[in-house]
N, C-alpha and C positions, 0 to 999 in steps of 0.2 A: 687478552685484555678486553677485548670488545663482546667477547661472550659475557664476561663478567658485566659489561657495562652495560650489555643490555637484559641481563637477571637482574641489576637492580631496578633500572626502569620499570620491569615489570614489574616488581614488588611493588612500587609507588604508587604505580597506575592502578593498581590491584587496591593496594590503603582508600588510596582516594575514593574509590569506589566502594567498597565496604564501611567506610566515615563520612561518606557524603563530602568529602573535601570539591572543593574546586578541581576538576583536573587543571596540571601541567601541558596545554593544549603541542607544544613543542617535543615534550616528552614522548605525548602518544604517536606525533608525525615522527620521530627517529625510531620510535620504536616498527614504524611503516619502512623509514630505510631499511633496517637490520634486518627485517624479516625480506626482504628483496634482496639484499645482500648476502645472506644465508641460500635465498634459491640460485642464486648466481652460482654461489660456490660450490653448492652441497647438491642441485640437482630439488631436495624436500625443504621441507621444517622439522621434520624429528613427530618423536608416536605423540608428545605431548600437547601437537597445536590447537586438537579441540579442545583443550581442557580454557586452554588461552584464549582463543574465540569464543566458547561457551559464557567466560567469564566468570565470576564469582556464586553467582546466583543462581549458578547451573543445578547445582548441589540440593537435592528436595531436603536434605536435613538440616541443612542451615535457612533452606531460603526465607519459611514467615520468618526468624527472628530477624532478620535482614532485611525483611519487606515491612515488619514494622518497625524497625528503625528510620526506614527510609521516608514511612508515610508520615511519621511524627515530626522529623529533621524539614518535610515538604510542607506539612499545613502551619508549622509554628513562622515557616518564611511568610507563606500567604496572609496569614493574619496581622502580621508585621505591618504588610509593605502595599497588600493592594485592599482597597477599600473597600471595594465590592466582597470578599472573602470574609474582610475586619467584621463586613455585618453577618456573614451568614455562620461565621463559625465563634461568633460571640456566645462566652456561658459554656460551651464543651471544655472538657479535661484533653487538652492537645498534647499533654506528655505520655497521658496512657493511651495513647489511640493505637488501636490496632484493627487489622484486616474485620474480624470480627465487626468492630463497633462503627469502621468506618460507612457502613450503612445509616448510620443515625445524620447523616450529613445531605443534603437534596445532593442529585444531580445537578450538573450547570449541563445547559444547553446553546446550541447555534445562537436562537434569539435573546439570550443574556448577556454574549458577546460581541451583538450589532446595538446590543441597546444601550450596553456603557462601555465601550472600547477604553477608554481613558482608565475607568476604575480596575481593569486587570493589570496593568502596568507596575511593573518589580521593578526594573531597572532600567538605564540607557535607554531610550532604542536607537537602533543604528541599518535596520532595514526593512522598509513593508515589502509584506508579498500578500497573496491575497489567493481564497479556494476561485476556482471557473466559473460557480454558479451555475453548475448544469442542474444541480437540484434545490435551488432556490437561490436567492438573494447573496451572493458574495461576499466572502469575512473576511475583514482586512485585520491582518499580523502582523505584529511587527517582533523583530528579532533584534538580539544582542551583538555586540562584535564578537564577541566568545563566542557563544553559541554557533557562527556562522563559520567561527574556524574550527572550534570543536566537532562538529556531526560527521563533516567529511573527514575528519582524520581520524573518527572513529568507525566511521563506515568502511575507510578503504584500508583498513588496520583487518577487520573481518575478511573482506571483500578478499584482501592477499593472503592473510590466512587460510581462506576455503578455497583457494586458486579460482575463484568469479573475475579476475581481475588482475591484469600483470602487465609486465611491459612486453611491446609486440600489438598488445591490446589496442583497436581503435574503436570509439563508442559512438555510436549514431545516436542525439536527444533529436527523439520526435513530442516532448514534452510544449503544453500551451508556454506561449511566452509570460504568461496572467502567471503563471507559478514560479515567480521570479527565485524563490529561495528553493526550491527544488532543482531547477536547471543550474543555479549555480552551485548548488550542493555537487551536483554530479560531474561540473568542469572539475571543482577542486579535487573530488577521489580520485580520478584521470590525472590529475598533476600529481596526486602522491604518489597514488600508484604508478608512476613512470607509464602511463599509457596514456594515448592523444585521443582527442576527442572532438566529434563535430559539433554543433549547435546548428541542427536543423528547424528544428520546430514544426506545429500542422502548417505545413506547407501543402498546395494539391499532394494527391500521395502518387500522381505518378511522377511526380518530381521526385520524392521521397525515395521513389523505389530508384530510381536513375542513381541518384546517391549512392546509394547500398551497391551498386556495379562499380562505382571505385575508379572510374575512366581515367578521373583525372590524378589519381596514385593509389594508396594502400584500400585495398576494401576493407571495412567498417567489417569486426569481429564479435562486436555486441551491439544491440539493437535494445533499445527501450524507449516506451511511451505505451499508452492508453486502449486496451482491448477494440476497444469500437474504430479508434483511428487504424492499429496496425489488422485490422478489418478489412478498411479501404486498402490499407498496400497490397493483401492480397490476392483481392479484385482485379486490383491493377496490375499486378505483376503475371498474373496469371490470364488477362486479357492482351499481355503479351508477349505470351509463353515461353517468360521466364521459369528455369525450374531452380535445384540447389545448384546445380554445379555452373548456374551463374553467380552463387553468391560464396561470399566469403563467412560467414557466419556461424558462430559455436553456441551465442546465445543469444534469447533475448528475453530483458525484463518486462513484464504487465504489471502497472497498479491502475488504481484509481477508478476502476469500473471490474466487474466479476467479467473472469475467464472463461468461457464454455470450454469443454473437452473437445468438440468440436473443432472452435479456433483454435486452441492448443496442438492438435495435430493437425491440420491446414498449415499453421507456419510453420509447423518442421518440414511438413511436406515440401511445401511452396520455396521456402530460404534456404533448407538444410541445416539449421540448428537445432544439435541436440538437447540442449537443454532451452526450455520455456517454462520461465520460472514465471509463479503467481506470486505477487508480492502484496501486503497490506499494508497503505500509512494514510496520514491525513495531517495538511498544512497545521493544523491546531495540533497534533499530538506530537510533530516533530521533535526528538528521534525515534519515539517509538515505534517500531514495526515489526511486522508479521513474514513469512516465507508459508507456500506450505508444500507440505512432503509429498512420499510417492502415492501414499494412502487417499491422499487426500484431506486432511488435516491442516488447519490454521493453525502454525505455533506464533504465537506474540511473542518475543524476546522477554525476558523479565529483567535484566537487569537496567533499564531505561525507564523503567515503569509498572505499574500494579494494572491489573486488569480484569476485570467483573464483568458477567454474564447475567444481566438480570431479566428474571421471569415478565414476560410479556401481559400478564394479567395481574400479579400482585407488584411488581417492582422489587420484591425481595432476591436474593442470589439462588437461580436457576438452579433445580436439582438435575442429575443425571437424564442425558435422551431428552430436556426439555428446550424450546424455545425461549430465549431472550435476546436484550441488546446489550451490543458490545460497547463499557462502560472502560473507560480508561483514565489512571491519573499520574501521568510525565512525572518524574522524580526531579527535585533538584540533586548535584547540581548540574542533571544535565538539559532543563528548558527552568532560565531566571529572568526573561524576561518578559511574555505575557502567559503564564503559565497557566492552566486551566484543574480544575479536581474535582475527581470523578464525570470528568466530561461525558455523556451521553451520546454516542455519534448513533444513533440512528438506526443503526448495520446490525441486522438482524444474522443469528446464528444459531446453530445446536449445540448444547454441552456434548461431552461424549461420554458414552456409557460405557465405563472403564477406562483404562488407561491404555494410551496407544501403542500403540506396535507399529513402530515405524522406525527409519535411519535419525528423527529426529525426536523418540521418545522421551530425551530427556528435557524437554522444553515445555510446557505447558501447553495444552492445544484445544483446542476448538474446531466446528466444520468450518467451510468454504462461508464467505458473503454468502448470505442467501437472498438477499434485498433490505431496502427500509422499511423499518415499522408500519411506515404508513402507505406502503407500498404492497402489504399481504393480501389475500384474496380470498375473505373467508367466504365457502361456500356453501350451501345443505349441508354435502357430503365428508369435507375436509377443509382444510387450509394449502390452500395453494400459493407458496412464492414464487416469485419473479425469477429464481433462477432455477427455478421446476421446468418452466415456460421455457426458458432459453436452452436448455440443456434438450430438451426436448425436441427445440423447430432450430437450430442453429444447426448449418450445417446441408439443411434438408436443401434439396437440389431445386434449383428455381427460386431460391430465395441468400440474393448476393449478401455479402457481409458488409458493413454491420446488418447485424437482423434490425429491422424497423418494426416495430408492431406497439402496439396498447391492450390493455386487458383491466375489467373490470366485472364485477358482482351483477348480472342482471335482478331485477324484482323477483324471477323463476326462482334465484338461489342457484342458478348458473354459471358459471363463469364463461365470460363473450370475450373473445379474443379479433382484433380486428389486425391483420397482417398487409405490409403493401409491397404487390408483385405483381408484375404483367405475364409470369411464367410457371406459377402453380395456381391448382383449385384448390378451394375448400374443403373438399372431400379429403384429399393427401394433408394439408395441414393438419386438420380433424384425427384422423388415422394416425398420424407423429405422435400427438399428444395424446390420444389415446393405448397408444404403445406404452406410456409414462404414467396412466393410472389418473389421465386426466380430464375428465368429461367437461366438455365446452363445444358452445355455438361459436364459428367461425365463419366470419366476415372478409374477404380476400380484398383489397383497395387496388384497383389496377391503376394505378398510378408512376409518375417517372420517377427521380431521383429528386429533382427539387420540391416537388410537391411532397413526398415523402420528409423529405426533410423536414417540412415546415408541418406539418401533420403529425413527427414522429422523434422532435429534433434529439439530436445525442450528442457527445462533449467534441466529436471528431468533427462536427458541424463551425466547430468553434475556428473555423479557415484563417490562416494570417496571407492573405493573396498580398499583404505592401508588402511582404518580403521576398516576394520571386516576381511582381509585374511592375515592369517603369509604367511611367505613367507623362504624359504627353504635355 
């Protein structure tokens, strides 16, 4: 009977999603039990679980007819309901729109959503959260009560499906406290998923790392927060020489800032977790997100949302091997309450030329972050990103994690890289990048930690000390 009860669940959940209905937010957390209750009993889930994780939209043969259903059922809300939208999609044929035509539509931007907050508003709100602001000015969100029960029971629905997550499980948030819907996103997976979870937050990180030892009971078996932060843990962890078999650890999550390969293998080194997954999302496109594979490949999830790769010089959709920005537009009905389309975030990528060969082929995919738009670095010779640079000096010996540096164009058509270290020259930085096909003047700042900071600041800067220091 419970097999059966939970085939149909899945049929519904499945309807819903293919009709744009509302999910059954209840439905999809029993459908979290059953699948827990199944590894209880059975040991797996059966050969069928990816098909159930992948979801509907997995399928390249159904998916545009299903992505323009989705986008037509998304803009005829918007036009509805939020006013800012009423005017920009006034005069369009909103029943025929499809992938194709949805280019006839501007992008929205960060400063369209600081400039009328009110006028994106669909429904309720019932929670602000807000981006860090490490790369400009702070966007305040507000969220639904759906919404805030739905993500997590649809995240930790996946998360038990792909065994990222289970009971036994304990989760370390080293996440800012500023990203309130994010950290409580991740308490609630943790609650469904029957695994416990701490709320640490940027605390110093050698507190952070003292955590992760577990002294005071079960060691933390996942770890997640923010490239540059889990940077400093292992700085610290390895200033005092801890290795893995102090840690308890099988994984840990990165968003929010680009991965070097570098740090990626530092933390397995340093914690002993095997997997160090790079993940992609962003407070405005929440649920939509990203994983990427062993290739290295961006895949964006498509059934949460449509997602465009547009050309860096015309604004049209990037042809294969080319540069653009990653364009994203939330489906309802799973973001109803400040919903944004074709949002513009900024996050510069590559198409790929051809179709991927990877464990996650069947997902839509893109490269790694490579940086923001206005973060590129054209020079004489090429185009240089930001994470050309990182991939590059990250890592390199004398120069602690996070990397601290700036780069910019000189008048020469140079690119000047200014790096802050009391323990390399210029010469060895120079040599790095130039191993990476990348000709720059190099500027070495013998500078401390605090001065660096303020010179070089990054999101792990972003300390919450009232949470570990009394105060007199």
């Amino acid at each position: 009977m419970r097999v059966l009860e939970t085939g149909v669940r899945q049929v519904r959940v499945a309807l819903s999603m293919v009709f744009g209905r509302r999910l059954n937010v209840r439905a999809v957390e029993r459908l979290v039990a059953d699948a827990l209750l199944t590894l209880e009993e059975f040991g797996s889930l059966g050969d069928d679980v990816d098909e159930l994780a992948d979801g509907p939209f997995a399928d390249p043969d159904e998916r545009r007819d299903l992505q323009n259903r989705a986008l037509q059922r998304t803009v005829r809300r918007l036009a509805k309901r939020s006013p800012f939208y009423r005017e920009r999609l006034a005069g369009l044929d909103l029943d025929g729109l499809t992938a194709e035509t949805l280019t006839r539509i501007p992008v929205t931007r960060k400063a369209d959503l600081i400039a009328r907050p009110a006028d994106f508003l669909c429904s309720a709100p019932y929670l602000s959260t807000q981006t860090t602001g490490t790369t400009g000015r702070p966007v305040q969100i507000w969220l639904s009560r759906y919404e805030m029960e739905l993500w997590p029971a649809l995240i930790s629905l996946s998360m038990v499906l792909r065994g990222d997550l289970g009971p036994g499980d304990r989760m370390q948030i080293n996440l800012s406290s500023r990203a309130t819907a994010a950290v409580q996103e991740d308490v609630e997976v943790c609650r469904l998923a029957n695994a416990s979870c701490h709320v640490v937050g940027q605390i110093p990180a050698d507190e952070s790392v003292e955590h992760l030892l577990g002294r005071g009971g079960n060691r933390p078996t996942v770890l997640t927060g923010n490239p540059s932060y889990l940077g400093l843990m292992v700085t610290a962890a390895r200033q005092r020489r801890y290795g893995p078999d102090d840690f308890g650890l099988r994984a840990i999550y990165a968003g929010g800032e680009m991965l070097s390969r570098s740090l990626a293998q530092a933390l397995r080194e340093t914690f002993g977790a095997a997997e160090v997954g790079d993940t992609f999302g962003m407070t405005e496109l929440l649920p939509v997100g990203g994983r990427t594979c062993g290739r290295g490949h961006l895949h964006i999830d498509p059934n949460m949302g449509y997602t465009e790769v547009l050309d860096l010089e015309t604004g049209e959709p990037a042809g294969p091997g080319r540069l653009g920005e990653l364009t994203v537009t939330p489906y309802y009905p799973y973001r109803e309450c400040m919903p944004v389309l074709r949002y513009n975030t900024g996050d510069v990528v590559r198409t790929l030329d051809g179709e991927p060969e990877c464990e996650l082929a069947a997902v839509p995919a893109v490269s790694r972050i490579l940086g923001k738009a206005g973060t590129l670095h054209r020079t004489a010779g090429a185009v240089v990103t930001p994470r050309d640079i990182l991939e590059a000096l990250d890592g390199t010996p004398g120069l602690p994690w996070p990397l601290r540096h700036r780069a910019g164009v000189g008048d020469d058509g140079r690119l000047h890289v200014e790096v802050a270290s009391r323990n390399v020259g210029a010469a060895e930085v120079t040599e790095r990048l130039r191993a990476r096909d990348i000709d720059a003047r190099v500027t070495v700042l013998p500078v401390g930690d605090e001065e660096a900071a303020r010179r070089f600041p990054l999101r792990c800067d972003l300390l919450e000390h009232t949470f570990t220091r009394s105060h007199a």
